[in-house]
Backbone as XML, in Angstrom:
<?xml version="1.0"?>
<chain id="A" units="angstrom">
  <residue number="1" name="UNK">
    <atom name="N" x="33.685" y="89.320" z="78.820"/>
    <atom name="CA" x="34.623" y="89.042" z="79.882"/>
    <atom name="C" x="33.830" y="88.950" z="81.183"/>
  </residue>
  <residue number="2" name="UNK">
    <atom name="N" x="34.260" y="87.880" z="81.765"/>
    <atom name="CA" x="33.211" y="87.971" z="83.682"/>
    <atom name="C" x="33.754" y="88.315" z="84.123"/>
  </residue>
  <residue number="3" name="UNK">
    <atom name="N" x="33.134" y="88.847" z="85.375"/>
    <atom name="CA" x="34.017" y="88.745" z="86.314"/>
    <atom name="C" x="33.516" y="88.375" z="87.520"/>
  </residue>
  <residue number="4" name="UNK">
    <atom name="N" x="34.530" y="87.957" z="88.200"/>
    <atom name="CA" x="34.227" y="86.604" z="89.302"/>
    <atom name="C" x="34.496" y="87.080" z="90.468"/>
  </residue>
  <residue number="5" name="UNK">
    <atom name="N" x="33.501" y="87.237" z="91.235"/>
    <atom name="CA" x="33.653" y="87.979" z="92.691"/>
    <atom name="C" x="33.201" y="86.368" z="93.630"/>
  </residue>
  <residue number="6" name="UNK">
    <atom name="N" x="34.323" y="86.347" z="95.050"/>
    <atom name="CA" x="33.981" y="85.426" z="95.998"/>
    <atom name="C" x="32.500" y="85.721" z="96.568"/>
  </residue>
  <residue number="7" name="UNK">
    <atom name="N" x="32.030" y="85.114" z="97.053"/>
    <atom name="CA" x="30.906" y="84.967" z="98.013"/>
    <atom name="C" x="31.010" y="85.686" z="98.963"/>
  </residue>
  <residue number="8" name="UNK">
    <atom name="N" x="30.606" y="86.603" z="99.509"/>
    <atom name="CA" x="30.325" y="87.264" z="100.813"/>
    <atom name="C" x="29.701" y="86.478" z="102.190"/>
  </residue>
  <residue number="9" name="UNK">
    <atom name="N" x="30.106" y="85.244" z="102.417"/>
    <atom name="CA" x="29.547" y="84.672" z="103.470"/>
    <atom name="C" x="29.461" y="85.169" z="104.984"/>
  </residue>
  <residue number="10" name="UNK">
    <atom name="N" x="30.662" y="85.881" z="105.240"/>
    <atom name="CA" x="30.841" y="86.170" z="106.708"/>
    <atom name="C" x="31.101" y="87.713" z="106.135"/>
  </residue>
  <residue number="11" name="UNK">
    <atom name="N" x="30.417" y="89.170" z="106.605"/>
    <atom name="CA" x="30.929" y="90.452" z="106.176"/>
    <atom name="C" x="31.796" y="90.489" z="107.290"/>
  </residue>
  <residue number="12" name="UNK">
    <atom name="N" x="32.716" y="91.014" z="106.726"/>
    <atom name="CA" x="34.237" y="91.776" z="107.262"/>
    <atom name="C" x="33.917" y="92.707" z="108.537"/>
  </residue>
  <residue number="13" name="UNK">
    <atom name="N" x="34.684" y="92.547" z="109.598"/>
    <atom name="CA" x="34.159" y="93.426" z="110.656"/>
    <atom name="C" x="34.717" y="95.228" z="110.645"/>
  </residue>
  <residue number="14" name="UNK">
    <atom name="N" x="35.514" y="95.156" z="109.935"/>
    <atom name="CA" x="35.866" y="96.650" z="109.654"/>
    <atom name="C" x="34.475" y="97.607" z="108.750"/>
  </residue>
  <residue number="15" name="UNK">
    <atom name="N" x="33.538" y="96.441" z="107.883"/>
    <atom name="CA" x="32.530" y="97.638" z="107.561"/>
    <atom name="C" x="31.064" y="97.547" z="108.234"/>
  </residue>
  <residue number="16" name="UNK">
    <atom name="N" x="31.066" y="97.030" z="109.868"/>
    <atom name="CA" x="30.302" y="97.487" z="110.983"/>
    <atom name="C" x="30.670" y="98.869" z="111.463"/>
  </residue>
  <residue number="17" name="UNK">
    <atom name="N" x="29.341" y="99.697" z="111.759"/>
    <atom name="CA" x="29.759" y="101.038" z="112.275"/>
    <atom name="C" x="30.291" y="100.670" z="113.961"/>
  </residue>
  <residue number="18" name="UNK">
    <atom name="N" x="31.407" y="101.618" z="114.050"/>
    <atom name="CA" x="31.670" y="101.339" z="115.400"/>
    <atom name="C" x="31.742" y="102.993" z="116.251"/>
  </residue>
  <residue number="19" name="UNK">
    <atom name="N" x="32.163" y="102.801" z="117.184"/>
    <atom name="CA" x="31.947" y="104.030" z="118.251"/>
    <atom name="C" x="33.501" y="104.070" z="118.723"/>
  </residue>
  <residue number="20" name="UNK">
    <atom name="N" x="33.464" y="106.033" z="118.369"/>
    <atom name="CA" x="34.856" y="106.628" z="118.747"/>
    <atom name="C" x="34.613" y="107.628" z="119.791"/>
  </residue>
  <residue number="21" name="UNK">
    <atom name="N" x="35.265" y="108.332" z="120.623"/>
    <atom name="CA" x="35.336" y="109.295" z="120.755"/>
    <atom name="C" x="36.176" y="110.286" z="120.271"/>
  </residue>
  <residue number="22" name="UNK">
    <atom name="N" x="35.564" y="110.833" z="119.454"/>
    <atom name="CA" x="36.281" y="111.905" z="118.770"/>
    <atom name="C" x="36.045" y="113.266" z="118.905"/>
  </residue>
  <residue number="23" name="UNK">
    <atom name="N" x="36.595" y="114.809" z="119.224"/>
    <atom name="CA" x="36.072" y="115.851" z="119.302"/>
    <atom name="C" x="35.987" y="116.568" z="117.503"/>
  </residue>
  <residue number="24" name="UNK">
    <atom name="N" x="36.339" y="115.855" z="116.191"/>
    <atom name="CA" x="36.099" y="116.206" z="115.248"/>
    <atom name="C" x="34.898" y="116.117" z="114.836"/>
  </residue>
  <residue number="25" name="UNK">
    <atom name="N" x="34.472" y="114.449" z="115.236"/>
    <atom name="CA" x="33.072" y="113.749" z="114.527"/>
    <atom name="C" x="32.445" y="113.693" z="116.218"/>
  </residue>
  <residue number="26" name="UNK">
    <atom name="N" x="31.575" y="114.692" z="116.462"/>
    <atom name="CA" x="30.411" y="114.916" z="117.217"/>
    <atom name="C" x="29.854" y="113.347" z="117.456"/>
  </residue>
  <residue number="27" name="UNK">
    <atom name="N" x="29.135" y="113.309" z="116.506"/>
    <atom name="CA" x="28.263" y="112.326" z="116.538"/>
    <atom name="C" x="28.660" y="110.922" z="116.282"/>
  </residue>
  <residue number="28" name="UNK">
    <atom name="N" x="28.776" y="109.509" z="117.236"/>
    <atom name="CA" x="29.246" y="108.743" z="116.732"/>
    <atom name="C" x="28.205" y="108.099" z="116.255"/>
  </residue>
  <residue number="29" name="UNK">
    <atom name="N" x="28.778" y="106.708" z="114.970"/>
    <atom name="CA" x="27.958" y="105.948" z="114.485"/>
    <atom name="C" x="26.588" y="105.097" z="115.067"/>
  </residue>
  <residue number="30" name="UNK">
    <atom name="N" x="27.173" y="104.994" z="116.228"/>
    <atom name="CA" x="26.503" y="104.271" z="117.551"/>
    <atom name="C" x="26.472" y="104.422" z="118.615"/>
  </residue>
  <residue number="31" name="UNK">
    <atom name="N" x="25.415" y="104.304" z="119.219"/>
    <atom name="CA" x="26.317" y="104.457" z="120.696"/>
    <atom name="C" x="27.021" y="103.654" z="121.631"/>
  </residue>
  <residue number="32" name="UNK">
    <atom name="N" x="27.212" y="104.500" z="122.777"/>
    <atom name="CA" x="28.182" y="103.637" z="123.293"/>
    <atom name="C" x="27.801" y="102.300" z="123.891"/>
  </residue>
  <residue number="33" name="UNK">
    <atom name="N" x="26.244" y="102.146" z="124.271"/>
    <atom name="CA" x="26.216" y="101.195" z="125.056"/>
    <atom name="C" x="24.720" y="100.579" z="123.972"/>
  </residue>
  <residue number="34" name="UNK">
    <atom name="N" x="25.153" y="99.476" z="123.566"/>
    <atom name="CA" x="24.107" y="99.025" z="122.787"/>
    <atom name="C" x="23.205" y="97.987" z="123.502"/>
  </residue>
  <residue number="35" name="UNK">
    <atom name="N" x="23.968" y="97.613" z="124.536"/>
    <atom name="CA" x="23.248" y="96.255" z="125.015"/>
    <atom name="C" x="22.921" y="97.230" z="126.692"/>
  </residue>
  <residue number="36" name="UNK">
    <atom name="N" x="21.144" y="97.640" z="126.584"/>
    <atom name="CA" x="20.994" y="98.326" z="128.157"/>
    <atom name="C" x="20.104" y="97.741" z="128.826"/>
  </residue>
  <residue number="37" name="UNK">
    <atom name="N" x="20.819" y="97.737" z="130.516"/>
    <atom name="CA" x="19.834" y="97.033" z="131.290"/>
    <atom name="C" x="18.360" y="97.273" z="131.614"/>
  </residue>
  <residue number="38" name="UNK">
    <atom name="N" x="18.029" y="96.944" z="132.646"/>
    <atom name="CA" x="16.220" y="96.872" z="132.643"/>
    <atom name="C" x="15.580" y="98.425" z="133.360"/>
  </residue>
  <residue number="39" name="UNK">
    <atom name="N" x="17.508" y="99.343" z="134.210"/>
    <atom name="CA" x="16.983" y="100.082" z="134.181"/>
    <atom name="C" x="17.201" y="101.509" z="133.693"/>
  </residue>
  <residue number="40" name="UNK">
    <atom name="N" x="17.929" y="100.778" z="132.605"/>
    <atom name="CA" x="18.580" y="102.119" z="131.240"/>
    <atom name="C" x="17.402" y="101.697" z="130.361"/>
  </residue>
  <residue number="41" name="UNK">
    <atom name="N" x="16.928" y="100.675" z="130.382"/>
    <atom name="CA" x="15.542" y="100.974" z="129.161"/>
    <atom name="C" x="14.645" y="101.776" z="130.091"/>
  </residue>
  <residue number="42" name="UNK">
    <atom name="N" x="14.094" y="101.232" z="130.976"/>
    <atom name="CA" x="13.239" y="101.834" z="131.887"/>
    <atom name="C" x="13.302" y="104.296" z="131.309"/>
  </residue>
  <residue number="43" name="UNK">
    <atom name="N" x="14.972" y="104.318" z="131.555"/>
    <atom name="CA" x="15.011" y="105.595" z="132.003"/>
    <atom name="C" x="15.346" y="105.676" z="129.853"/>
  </residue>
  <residue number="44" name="UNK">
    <atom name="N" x="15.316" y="105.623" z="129.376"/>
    <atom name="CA" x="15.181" y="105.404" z="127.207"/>
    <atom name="C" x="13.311" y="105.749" z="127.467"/>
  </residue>
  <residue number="45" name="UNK">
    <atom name="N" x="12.637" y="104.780" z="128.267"/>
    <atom name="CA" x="11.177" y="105.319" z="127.865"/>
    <atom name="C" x="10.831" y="106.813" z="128.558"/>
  </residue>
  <residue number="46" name="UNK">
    <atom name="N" x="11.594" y="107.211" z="129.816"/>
    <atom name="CA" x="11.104" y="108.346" z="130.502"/>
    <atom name="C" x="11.719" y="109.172" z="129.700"/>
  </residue>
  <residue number="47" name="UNK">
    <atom name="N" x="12.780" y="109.104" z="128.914"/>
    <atom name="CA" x="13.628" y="110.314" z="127.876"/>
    <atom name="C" x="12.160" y="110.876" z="126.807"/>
  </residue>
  <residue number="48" name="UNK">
    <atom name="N" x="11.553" y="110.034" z="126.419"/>
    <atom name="CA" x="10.558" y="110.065" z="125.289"/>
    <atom name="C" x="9.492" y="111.170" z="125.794"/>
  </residue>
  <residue number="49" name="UNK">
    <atom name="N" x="9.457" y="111.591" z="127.048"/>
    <atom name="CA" x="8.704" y="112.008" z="127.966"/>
    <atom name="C" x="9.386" y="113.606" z="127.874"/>
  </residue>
  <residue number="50" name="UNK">
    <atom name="N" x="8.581" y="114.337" z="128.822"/>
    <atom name="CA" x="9.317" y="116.154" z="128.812"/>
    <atom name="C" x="10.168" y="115.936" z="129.335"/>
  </residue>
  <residue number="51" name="UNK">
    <atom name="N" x="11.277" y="116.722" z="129.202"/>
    <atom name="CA" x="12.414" y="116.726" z="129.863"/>
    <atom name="C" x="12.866" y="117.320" z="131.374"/>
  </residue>
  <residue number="52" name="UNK">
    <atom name="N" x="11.878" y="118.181" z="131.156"/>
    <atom name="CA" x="11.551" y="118.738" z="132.466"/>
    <atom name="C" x="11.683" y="117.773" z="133.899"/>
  </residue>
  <residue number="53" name="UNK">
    <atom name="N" x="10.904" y="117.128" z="133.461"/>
    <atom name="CA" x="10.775" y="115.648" z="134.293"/>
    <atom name="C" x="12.136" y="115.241" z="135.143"/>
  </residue>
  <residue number="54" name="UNK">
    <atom name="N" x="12.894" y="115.202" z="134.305"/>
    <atom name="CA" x="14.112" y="114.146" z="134.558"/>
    <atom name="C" x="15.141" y="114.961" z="135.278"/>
  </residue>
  <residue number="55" name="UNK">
    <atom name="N" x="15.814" y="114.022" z="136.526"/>
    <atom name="CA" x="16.316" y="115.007" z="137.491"/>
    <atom name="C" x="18.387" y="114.959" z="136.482"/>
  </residue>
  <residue number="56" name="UNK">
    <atom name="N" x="18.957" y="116.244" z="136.994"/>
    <atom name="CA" x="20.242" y="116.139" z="136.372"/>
    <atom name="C" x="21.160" y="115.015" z="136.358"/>
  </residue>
  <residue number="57" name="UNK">
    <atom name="N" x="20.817" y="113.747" z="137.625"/>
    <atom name="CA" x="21.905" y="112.293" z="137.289"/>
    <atom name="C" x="21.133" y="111.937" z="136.377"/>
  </residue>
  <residue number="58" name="UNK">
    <atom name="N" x="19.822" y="111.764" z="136.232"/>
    <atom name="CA" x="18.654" y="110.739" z="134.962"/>
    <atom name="C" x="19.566" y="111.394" z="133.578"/>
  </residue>
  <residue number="59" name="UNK">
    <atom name="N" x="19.620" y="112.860" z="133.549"/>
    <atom name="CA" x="20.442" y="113.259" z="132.079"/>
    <atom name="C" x="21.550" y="112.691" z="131.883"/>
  </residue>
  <residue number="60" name="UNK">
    <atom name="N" x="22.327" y="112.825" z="133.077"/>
    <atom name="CA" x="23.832" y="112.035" z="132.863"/>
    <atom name="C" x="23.736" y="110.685" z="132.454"/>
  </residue>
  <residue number="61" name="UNK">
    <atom name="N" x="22.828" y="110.117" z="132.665"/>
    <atom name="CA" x="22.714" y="108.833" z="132.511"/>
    <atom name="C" x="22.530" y="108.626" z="131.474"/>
  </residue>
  <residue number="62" name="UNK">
    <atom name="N" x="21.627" y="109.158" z="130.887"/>
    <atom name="CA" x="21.193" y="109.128" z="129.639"/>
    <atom name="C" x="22.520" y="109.467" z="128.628"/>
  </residue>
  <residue number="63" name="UNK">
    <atom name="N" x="23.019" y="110.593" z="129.048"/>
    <atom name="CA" x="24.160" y="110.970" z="128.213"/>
    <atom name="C" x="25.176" y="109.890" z="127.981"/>
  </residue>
  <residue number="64" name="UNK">
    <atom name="N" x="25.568" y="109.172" z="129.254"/>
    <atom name="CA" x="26.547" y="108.045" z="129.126"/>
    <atom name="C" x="25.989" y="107.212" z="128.164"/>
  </residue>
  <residue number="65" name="UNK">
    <atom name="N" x="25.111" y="106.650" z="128.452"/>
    <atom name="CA" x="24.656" y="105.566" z="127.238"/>
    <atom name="C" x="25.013" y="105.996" z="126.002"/>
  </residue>
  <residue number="66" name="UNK">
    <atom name="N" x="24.541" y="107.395" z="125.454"/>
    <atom name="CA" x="25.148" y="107.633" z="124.046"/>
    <atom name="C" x="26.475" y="107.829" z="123.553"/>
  </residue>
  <residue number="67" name="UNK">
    <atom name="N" x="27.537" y="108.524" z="124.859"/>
    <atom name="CA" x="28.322" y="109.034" z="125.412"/>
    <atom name="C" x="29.553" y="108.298" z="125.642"/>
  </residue>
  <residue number="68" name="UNK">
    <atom name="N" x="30.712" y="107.729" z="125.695"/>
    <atom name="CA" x="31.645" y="107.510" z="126.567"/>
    <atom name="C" x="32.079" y="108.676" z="127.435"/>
  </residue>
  <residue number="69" name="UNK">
    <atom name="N" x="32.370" y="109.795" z="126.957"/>
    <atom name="CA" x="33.086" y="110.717" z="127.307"/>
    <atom name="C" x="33.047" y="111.809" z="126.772"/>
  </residue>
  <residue number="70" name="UNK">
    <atom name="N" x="32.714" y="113.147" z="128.080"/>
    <atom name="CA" x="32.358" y="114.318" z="127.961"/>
    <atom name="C" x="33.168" y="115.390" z="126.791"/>
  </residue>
  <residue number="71" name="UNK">
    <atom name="N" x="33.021" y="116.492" z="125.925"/>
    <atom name="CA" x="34.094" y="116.912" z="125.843"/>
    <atom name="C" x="35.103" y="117.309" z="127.092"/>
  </residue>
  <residue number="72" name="UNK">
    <atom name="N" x="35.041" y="117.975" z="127.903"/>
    <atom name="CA" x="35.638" y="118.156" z="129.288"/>
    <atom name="C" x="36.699" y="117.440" z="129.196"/>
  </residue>
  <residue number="73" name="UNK">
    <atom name="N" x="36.612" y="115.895" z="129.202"/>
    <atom name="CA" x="37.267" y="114.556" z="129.638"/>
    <atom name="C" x="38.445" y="114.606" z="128.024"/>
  </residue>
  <residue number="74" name="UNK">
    <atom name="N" x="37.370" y="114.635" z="126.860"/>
    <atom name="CA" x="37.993" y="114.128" z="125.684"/>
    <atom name="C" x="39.087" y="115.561" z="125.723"/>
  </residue>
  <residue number="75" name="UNK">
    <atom name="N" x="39.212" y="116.635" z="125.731"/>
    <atom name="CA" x="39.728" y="117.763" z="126.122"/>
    <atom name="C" x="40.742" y="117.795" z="127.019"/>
  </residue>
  <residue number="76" name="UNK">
    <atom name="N" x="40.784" y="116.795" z="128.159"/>
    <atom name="CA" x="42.013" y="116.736" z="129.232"/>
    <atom name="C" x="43.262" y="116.533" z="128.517"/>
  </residue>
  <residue number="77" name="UNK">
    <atom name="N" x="44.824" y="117.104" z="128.862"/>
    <atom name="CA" x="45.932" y="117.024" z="128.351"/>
    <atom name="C" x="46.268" y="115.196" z="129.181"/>
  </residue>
  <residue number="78" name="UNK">
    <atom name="N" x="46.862" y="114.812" z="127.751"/>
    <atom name="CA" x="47.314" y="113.111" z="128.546"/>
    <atom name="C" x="48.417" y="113.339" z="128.473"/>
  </residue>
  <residue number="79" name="UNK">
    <atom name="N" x="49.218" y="111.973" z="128.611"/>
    <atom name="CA" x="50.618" y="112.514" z="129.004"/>
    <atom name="C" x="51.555" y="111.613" z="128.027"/>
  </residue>
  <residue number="80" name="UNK">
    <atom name="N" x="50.883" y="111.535" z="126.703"/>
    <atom name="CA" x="51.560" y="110.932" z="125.617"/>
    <atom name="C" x="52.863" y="111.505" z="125.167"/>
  </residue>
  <residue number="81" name="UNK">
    <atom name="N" x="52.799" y="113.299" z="125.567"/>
    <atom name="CA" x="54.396" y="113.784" z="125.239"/>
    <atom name="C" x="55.351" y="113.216" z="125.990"/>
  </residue>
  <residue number="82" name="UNK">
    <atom name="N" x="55.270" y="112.470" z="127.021"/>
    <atom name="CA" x="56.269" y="111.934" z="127.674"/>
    <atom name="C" x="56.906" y="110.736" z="127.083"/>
  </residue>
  <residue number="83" name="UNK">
    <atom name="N" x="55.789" y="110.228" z="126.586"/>
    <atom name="CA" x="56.205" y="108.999" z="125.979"/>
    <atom name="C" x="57.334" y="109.415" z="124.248"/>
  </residue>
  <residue number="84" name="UNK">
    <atom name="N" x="56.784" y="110.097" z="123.296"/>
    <atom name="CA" x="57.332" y="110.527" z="122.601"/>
    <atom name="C" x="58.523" y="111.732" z="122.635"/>
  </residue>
  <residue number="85" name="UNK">
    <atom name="N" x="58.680" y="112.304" z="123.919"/>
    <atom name="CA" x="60.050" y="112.776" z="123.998"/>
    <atom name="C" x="60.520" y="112.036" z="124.681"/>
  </residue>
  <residue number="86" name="UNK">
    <atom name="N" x="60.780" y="110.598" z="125.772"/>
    <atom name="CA" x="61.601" y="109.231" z="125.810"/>
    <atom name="C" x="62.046" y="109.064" z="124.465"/>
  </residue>
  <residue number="87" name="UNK">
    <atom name="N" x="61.524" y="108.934" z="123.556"/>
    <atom name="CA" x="62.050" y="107.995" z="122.173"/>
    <atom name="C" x="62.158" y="108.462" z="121.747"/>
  </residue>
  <residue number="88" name="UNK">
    <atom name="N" x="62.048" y="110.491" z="122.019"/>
    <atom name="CA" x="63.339" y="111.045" z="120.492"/>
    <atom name="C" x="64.680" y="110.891" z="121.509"/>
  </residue>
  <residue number="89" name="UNK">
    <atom name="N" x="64.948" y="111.108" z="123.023"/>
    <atom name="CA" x="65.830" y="111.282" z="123.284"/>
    <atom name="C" x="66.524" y="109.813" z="123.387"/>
  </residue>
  <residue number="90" name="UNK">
    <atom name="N" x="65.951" y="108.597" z="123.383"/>
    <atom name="CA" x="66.377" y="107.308" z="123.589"/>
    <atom name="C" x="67.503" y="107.774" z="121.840"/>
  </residue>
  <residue number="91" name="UNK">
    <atom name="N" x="66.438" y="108.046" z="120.754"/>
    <atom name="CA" x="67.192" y="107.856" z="119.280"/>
    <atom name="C" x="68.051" y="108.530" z="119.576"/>
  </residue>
  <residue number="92" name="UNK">
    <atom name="N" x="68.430" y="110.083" z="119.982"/>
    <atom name="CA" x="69.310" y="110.880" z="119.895"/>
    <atom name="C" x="70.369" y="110.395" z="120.306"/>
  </residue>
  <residue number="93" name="UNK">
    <atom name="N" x="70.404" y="109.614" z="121.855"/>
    <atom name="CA" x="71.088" y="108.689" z="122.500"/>
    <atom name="C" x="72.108" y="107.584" z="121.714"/>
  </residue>
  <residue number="94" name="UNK">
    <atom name="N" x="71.029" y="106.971" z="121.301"/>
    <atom name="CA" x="71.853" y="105.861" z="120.909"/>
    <atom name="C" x="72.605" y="106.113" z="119.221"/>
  </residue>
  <residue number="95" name="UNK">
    <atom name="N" x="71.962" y="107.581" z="118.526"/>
    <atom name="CA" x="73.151" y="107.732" z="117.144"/>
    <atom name="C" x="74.280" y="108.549" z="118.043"/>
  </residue>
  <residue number="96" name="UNK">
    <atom name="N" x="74.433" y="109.100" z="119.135"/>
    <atom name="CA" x="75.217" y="109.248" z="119.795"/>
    <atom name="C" x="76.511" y="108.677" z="119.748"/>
  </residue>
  <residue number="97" name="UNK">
    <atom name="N" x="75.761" y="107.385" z="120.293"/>
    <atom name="CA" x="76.519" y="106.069" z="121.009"/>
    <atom name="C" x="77.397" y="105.822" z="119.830"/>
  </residue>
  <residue number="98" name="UNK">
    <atom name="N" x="76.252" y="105.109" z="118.533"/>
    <atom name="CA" x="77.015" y="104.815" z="117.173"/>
    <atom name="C" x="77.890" y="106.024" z="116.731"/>
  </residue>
  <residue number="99" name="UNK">
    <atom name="N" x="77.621" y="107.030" z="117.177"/>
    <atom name="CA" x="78.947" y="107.948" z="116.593"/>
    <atom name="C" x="80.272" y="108.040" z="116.917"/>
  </residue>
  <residue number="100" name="UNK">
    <atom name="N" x="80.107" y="108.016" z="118.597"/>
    <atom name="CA" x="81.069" y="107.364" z="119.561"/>
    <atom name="C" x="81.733" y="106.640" z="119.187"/>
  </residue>
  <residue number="101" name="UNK">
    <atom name="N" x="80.821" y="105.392" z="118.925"/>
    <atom name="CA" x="81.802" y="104.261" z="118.474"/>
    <atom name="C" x="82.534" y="103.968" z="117.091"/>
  </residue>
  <residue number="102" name="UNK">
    <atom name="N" x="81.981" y="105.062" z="115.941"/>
    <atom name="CA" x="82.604" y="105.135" z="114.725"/>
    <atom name="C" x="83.888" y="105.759" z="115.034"/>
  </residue>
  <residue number="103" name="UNK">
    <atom name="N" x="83.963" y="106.737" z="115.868"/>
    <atom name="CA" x="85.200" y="107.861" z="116.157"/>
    <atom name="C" x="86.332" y="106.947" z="116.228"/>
  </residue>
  <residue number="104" name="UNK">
    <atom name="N" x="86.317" y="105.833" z="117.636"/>
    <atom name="CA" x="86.798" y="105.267" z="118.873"/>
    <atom name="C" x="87.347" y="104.220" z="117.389"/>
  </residue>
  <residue number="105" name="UNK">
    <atom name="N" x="86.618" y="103.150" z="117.118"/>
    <atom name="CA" x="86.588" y="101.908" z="116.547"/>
    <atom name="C" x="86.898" y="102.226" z="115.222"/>
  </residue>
  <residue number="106" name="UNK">
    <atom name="N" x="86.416" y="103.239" z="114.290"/>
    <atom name="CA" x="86.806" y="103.306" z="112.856"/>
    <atom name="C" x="87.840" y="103.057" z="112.235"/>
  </residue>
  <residue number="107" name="UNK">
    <atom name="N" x="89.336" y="103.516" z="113.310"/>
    <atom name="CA" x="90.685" y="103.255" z="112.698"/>
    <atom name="C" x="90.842" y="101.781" z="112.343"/>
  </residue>
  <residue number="108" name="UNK">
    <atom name="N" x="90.021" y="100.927" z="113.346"/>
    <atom name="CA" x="90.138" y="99.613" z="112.913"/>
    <atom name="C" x="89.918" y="98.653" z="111.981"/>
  </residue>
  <residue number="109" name="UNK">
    <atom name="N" x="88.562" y="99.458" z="111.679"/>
    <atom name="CA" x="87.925" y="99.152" z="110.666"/>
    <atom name="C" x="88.750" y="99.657" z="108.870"/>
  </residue>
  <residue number="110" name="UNK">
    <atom name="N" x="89.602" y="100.482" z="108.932"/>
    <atom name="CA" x="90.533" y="100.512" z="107.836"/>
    <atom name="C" x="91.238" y="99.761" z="107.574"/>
  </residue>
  <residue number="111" name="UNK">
    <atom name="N" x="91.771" y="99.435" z="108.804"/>
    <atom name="CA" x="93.319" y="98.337" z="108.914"/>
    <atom name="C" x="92.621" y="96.790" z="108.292"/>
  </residue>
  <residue number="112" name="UNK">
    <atom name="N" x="91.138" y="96.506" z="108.740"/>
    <atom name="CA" x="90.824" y="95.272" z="108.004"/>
    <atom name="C" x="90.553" y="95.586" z="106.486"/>
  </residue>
  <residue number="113" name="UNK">
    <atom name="N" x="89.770" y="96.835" z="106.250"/>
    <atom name="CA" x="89.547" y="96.778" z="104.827"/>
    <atom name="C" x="90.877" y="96.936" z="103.573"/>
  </residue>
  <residue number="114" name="UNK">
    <atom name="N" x="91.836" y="97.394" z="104.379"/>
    <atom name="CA" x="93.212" y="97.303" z="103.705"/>
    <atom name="C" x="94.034" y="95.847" z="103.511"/>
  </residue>
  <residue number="115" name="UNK">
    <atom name="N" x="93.168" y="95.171" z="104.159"/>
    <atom name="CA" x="93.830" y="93.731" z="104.293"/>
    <atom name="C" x="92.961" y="92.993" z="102.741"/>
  </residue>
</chain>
């Protein structure tokens, strides 16, 4: 029996590693900034160097490149509960409404199904 697999001409972009910030997975696949200018390489060769060297923005800098975002930052409260208690109370709202209107409207709805 064969079996017949298509050609792989173009690979699928979902199995490129990509870059998250996540506080589960530490380490991302990549970093954040793959494409660096003349003077983020410049400060990539002084990293190779003691560290001593390098003043505390040169670290930050360095950090961003690997980095999007600090834990500190990834750690800040956002304000997504707002959004998800709108739309339980929008739902609560509107089976409300439909209940309302079963109460109000239902008798009517007999008088046709009796017809």
């Amino acid at each position: 029996m064969a079996l017949c697999l298509p050609s792989l001409d173009v690979i699928p972009a979902f199995t490129f590693p990509t870059y998250h910030d996540l506080r589960h997975v530490p380490l991302p696949d990549i970093p954040f900034r793959a494409a660096l200018t003349s003077q983020e390489t410049a400060l990539k060769e002084k990293e190779k160097g003691p560290w001593k060297q390098l003043s505390p923005e040169e670290k930050k800098s360095l950090y961003h490149i690997m980095f999007n975002q600090t834990y500190a930052e990834m750690n800040k409260p956002n304000q997504e509960w707002k959004t998800v208690l709108g739309g339980v109370f929008f739902f609560v709202g509107f089976t409300g409404i439909v209940m309302w209107w079963q109460r109000v409207h239902g008798e009517d709805m007999v008088e046709w199904a009796s017809v």
